[in-house]
VEXTI-92667 format. One record per residue (C-alpha): x, y, z. Coordinates in steps of 0.1 Angstrom, whole numbers. Each point is the difference from the previous one (the first is absolute). Example, Ala and Ser with C-alpha at 12.3 -4.5 7.8 and 13.67 -1.06 7.14 Angstrom:
// residues 2
> xx, yy, zz
> 123, -45, 78
> 14, 34, -7
***
This chain:
// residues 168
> xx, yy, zz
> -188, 79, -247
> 18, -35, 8
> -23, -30, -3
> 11, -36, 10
> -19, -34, -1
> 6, -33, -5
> -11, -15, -38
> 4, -38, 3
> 31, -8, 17
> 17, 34, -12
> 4, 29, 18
> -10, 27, -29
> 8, 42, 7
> -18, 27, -14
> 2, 35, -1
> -21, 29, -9
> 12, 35, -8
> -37, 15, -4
> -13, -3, 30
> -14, -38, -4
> -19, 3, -39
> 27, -21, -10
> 25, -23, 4
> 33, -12, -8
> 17, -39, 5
> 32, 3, 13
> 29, -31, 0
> -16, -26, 28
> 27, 1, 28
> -7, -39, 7
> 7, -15, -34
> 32, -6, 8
> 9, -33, 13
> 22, 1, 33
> 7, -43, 1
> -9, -29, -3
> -35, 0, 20
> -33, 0, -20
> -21, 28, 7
> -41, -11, 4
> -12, 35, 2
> 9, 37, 9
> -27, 18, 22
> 0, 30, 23
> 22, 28, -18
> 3, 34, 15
> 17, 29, -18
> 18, 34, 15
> 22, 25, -18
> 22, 23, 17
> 12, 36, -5
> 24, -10, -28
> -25, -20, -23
> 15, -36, 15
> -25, -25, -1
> -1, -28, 22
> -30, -30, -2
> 1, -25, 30
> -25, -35, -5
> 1, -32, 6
> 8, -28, -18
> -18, -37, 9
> 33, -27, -10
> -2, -33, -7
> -37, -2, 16
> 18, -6, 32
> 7, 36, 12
> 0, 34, -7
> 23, 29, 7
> 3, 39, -3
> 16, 16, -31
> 13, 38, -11
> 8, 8, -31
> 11, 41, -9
> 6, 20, -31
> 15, 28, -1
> -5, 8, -35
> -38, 10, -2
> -12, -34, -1
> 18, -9, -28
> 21, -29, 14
> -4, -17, 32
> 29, -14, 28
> -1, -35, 2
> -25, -11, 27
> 18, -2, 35
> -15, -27, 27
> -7, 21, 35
> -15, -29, 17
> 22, -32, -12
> -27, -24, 10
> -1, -39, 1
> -22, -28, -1
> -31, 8, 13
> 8, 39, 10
> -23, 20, -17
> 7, 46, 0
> -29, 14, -16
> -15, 36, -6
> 29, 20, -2
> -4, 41, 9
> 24, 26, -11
> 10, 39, 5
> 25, 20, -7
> 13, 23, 30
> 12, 41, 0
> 30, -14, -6
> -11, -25, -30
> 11, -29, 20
> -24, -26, -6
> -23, -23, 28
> -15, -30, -7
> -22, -21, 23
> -20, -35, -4
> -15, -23, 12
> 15, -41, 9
> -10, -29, 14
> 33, -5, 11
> 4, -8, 41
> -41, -1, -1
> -16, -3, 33
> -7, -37, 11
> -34, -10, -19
> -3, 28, -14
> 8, 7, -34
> -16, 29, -9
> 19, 19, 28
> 39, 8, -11
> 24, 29, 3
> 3, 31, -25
> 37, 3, -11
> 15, 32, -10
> 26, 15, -19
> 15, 30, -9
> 29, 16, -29
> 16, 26, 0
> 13, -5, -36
> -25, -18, -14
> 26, -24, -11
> 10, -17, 35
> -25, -10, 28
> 1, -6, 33
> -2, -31, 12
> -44, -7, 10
> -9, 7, 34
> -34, -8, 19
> -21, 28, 4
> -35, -13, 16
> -1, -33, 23
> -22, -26, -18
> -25, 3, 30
> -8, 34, -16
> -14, -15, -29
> 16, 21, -24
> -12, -9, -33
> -1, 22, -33
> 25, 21, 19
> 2, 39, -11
> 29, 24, 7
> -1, 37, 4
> 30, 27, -1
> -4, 37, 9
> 21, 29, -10
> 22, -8, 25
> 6, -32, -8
> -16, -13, 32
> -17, -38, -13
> -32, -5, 16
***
Protein backbone atom coordinates (compact mmCIF):
# COMPACT_ATOMS: atom_id res chain seq x y z
CA UNK A 1 0.00 0.00 0.00
CA UNK A 2 1.38 3.56 -1.30
CA UNK A 3 0.15 6.50 0.74
CA UNK A 4 0.78 10.19 -0.28
CA UNK A 5 -0.18 13.53 1.43
CA UNK A 6 0.97 16.73 1.79
CA UNK A 7 2.63 17.53 5.62
CA UNK A 8 3.20 21.37 5.58
CA UNK A 9 4.66 22.34 2.43
CA UNK A 10 6.33 18.77 1.91
CA UNK A 11 5.13 16.22 -0.11
CA UNK A 12 5.87 13.09 2.37
CA UNK A 13 5.51 9.03 0.85
CA UNK A 14 4.64 6.23 2.70
CA UNK A 15 4.45 2.67 2.27
CA UNK A 16 3.03 -0.27 3.88
CA UNK A 17 4.01 -3.84 3.35
CA UNK A 18 1.19 -5.37 5.70
CA UNK A 19 -1.59 -4.51 4.24
CA UNK A 20 -1.98 -0.79 5.96
CA UNK A 21 -1.07 -1.74 10.09
CA UNK A 22 1.86 0.14 9.40
CA UNK A 23 3.84 2.39 7.80
CA UNK A 24 7.05 3.33 6.61
CA UNK A 25 8.56 7.24 5.60
CA UNK A 26 10.22 7.17 2.60
CA UNK A 27 12.78 10.10 1.12
CA UNK A 28 10.21 13.25 0.32
CA UNK A 29 10.53 13.52 -3.59
CA UNK A 30 10.05 17.58 -3.12
CA UNK A 31 12.85 18.44 -0.84
CA UNK A 32 14.95 19.11 -3.41
CA UNK A 33 15.19 22.57 -4.51
CA UNK A 34 14.98 22.96 -8.44
CA UNK A 35 16.00 27.19 -8.41
CA UNK A 36 15.73 30.02 -7.27
CA UNK A 37 11.81 30.43 -6.59
CA UNK A 38 10.43 30.18 -3.00
CA UNK A 39 8.06 27.55 -2.58
CA UNK A 40 4.79 28.75 -0.15
CA UNK A 41 3.28 25.40 -0.04
CA UNK A 42 2.98 21.86 -1.69
CA UNK A 43 -0.73 20.56 -1.98
CA UNK A 44 -2.51 18.02 -4.14
CA UNK A 45 0.00 14.88 -4.46
CA UNK A 46 -1.09 11.81 -6.19
CA UNK A 47 0.97 8.57 -6.27
CA UNK A 48 1.02 5.50 -8.93
CA UNK A 49 3.50 2.67 -9.29
CA UNK A 50 3.96 0.62 -12.23
CA UNK A 51 4.79 -2.97 -13.07
CA UNK A 52 8.44 -2.57 -12.23
CA UNK A 53 8.17 -0.92 -8.75
CA UNK A 54 8.89 2.83 -10.36
CA UNK A 55 7.24 5.33 -8.35
CA UNK A 56 6.19 8.46 -9.62
CA UNK A 57 4.31 11.43 -7.22
CA UNK A 58 2.86 14.41 -9.36
CA UNK A 59 1.69 17.86 -6.90
CA UNK A 60 1.74 21.14 -7.06
CA UNK A 61 3.83 23.56 -5.76
CA UNK A 62 2.33 27.35 -4.98
CA UNK A 63 5.83 29.79 -5.90
CA UNK A 64 6.53 32.89 -4.76
CA UNK A 65 2.72 33.44 -3.69
CA UNK A 66 2.21 34.61 -7.22
CA UNK A 67 1.59 31.22 -8.98
CA UNK A 68 1.58 27.76 -8.86
CA UNK A 69 2.57 24.93 -11.24
CA UNK A 70 2.51 21.09 -11.69
CA UNK A 71 5.46 18.95 -10.48
CA UNK A 72 6.70 15.02 -10.94
CA UNK A 73 9.12 13.65 -9.21
CA UNK A 74 10.01 9.47 -9.64
CA UNK A 75 12.12 6.96 -7.91
CA UNK A 76 13.09 4.06 -9.15
CA UNK A 77 14.75 2.75 -6.18
CA UNK A 78 11.73 1.79 -3.80
CA UNK A 79 11.30 5.08 -2.53
CA UNK A 80 14.61 5.49 -1.41
CA UNK A 81 15.70 8.56 -3.48
CA UNK A 82 13.63 10.78 -5.43
CA UNK A 83 14.32 12.62 -9.21
CA UNK A 84 14.59 16.10 -8.89
CA UNK A 85 11.09 17.66 -9.32
CA UNK A 86 10.34 18.51 -13.10
CA UNK A 87 7.83 21.64 -13.87
CA UNK A 88 4.85 20.16 -16.38
CA UNK A 89 3.04 23.37 -16.36
CA UNK A 90 5.83 26.29 -16.46
CA UNK A 91 3.44 28.85 -15.19
CA UNK A 92 3.81 32.72 -14.79
CA UNK A 93 2.42 35.44 -12.93
CA UNK A 94 -0.87 34.99 -12.13
CA UNK A 95 -1.36 31.31 -13.84
CA UNK A 96 -2.32 29.02 -11.36
CA UNK A 97 -2.31 24.55 -12.41
CA UNK A 98 -3.76 22.92 -9.54
CA UNK A 99 -4.95 19.30 -8.56
CA UNK A 100 -2.83 17.25 -10.44
CA UNK A 101 -4.21 13.35 -11.46
CA UNK A 102 -2.00 10.54 -12.37
CA UNK A 103 -2.01 6.79 -13.85
CA UNK A 104 0.15 4.61 -15.19
CA UNK A 105 -1.00 2.85 -18.59
CA UNK A 106 -0.57 -1.13 -19.82
CA UNK A 107 2.36 0.03 -21.13
CA UNK A 108 3.60 2.06 -17.80
CA UNK A 109 3.60 5.19 -19.65
CA UNK A 110 2.48 7.73 -17.34
CA UNK A 111 -0.80 10.43 -17.77
CA UNK A 112 -1.19 13.36 -15.92
CA UNK A 113 -4.07 15.81 -16.09
CA UNK A 114 -4.95 19.22 -14.04
CA UNK A 115 -6.58 21.77 -13.81
CA UNK A 116 -5.46 25.90 -14.94
CA UNK A 117 -6.72 29.03 -14.96
CA UNK A 118 -4.75 29.71 -17.84
CA UNK A 119 -6.91 31.12 -21.12
CA UNK A 120 -9.97 31.33 -18.44
CA UNK A 121 -13.29 32.23 -19.99
CA UNK A 122 -14.03 36.04 -19.92
CA UNK A 123 -15.34 36.75 -16.21
CA UNK A 124 -15.11 33.75 -15.24
CA UNK A 125 -12.47 32.48 -13.23
CA UNK A 126 -13.48 29.49 -11.95
CA UNK A 127 -13.96 28.07 -15.50
CA UNK A 128 -10.39 27.06 -17.19
CA UNK A 129 -9.02 24.21 -19.26
CA UNK A 130 -7.65 20.73 -17.92
CA UNK A 131 -4.13 20.17 -19.39
CA UNK A 132 -2.69 16.78 -20.01
CA UNK A 133 0.27 14.93 -20.39
CA UNK A 134 1.62 11.78 -21.04
CA UNK A 135 5.51 9.66 -20.82
CA UNK A 136 6.42 7.11 -22.09
CA UNK A 137 9.72 6.93 -20.07
CA UNK A 138 8.83 8.52 -17.18
CA UNK A 139 11.84 10.63 -17.67
CA UNK A 140 10.66 12.90 -20.77
CA UNK A 141 7.15 14.43 -21.28
CA UNK A 142 5.23 15.60 -23.74
CA UNK A 143 4.71 18.86 -24.15
CA UNK A 144 0.74 19.79 -22.18
CA UNK A 145 -2.14 19.69 -24.27
CA UNK A 146 -5.85 20.91 -23.54
CA UNK A 147 -8.07 18.23 -22.91
CA UNK A 148 -11.66 19.88 -21.73
CA UNK A 149 -12.63 23.50 -23.02
CA UNK A 150 -13.00 25.77 -19.88
CA UNK A 151 -16.80 26.04 -20.75
CA UNK A 152 -16.86 22.41 -19.44
CA UNK A 153 -16.06 23.39 -16.13
CA UNK A 154 -13.56 20.93 -15.49
CA UNK A 155 -12.34 21.22 -12.10
CA UNK A 156 -10.68 18.51 -9.78
CA UNK A 157 -10.12 16.72 -13.05
CA UNK A 158 -9.73 12.67 -12.90
CA UNK A 159 -8.29 10.43 -15.52
CA UNK A 160 -9.02 6.80 -16.24
CA UNK A 161 -6.93 4.10 -18.32
CA UNK A 162 -8.26 0.65 -19.24
CA UNK A 163 -6.36 -2.43 -20.12
CA UNK A 164 -6.07 -1.28 -23.33
CA UNK A 165 -4.70 1.74 -22.71
CA UNK A 166 -7.84 3.63 -24.05
CA UNK A 167 -7.84 7.18 -21.45
CA UNK A 168 -11.29 7.94 -20.66
Amino acid sequence: VWIVCSKQSEIVVMRSLDAGQTFTTLTSPSVEDTGAESYVARTSPDIAVDSQGNITVVWSSLIASSFTDVFVSRSTDGGQTFSPPLNLSNGSAGVHSVEPRLKVGPDDSLHIVWWTNLNLVPNDPSLGPVEYVRSSDGNTFDQPVTLLPPEMYPRRPQIAIDSAGTIT
